[in-house]
N, C-alpha and C positions, 0 to 999 in steps of 0.2 A: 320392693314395693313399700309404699310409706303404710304404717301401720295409723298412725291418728290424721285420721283424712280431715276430723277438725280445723288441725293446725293446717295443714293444707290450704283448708276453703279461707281462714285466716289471713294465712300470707296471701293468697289468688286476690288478696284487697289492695296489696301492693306492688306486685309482679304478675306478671302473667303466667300460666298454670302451669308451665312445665319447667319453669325457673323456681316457683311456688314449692312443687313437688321435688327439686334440687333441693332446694332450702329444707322443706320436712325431714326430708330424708337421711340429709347432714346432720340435723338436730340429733336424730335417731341413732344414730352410728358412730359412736364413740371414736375420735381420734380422725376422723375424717377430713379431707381436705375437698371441698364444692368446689369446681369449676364453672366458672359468673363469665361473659365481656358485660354483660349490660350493668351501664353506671348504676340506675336504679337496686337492682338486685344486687349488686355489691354491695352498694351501700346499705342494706337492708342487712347482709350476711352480715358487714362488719358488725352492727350494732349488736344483732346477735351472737356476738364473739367467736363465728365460725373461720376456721380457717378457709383463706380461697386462694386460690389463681385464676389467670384466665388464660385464654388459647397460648399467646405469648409465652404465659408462665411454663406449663405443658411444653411448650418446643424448646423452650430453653434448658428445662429440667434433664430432658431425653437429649440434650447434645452433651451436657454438664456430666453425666451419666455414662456419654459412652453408647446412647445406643443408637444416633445419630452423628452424622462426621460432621455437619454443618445444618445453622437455619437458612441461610439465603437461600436454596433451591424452594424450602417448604414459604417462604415469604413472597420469593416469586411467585407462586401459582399462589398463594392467600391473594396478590396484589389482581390476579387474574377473575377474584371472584366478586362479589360485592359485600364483601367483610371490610369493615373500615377500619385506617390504622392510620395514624400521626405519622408522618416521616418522623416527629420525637420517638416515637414509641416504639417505632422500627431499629432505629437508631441505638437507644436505648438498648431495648434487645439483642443486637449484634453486639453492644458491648457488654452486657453481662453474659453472653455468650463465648467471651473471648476472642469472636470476630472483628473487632475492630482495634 
């Protein structure tokens, strides 16, 4: 739970609250890595020098890792949902995945 709910109401100027509350939160937790998709709140994390990913990053990580065999099955049902992604960015994915 974010302790300076200030900083909070702050960002909720630039993001919406519960990206807001990512963001506080990150600040707060030393070594931390936010996970952002929204361009906005990324760009918001970067300036604040937070470390991010986003969804992408996450399934790439856990394949990279070992605790996944593959992203295409989790890509396929993302493709099934209304989460939006760039055939680049898909792409992209599969290959720092080593799927492609």
């Amino acid at each position: 739970m974010v302790q300076d709910i200030d900083k909070q109401k702050v960002l909720e100027l630039q993001v919406d609250k519960g990206e807001a509350s990512a963001l506080a939160l990150a600040l707060e937790i030393s070594g931390s890595t936010v996970i952002l998709d929204d361009y906005r709140a990324r760009k918001v994390a970067e300036k604040l020098g937070l470390d991010l990913t986003g969804t992408l990053g996450v399934i790439i990580r856990a394949k990279l890792k070992g605790i996944i065999l593959s992203i295409e099955p989790i890509l396929a049902k993302i493709r099934q949902t209304n989460f939006r992604i760039t055939n680049e960015a898909e792409l992209q994915a599969l290959r720092e995945a080593g799927e492609l």
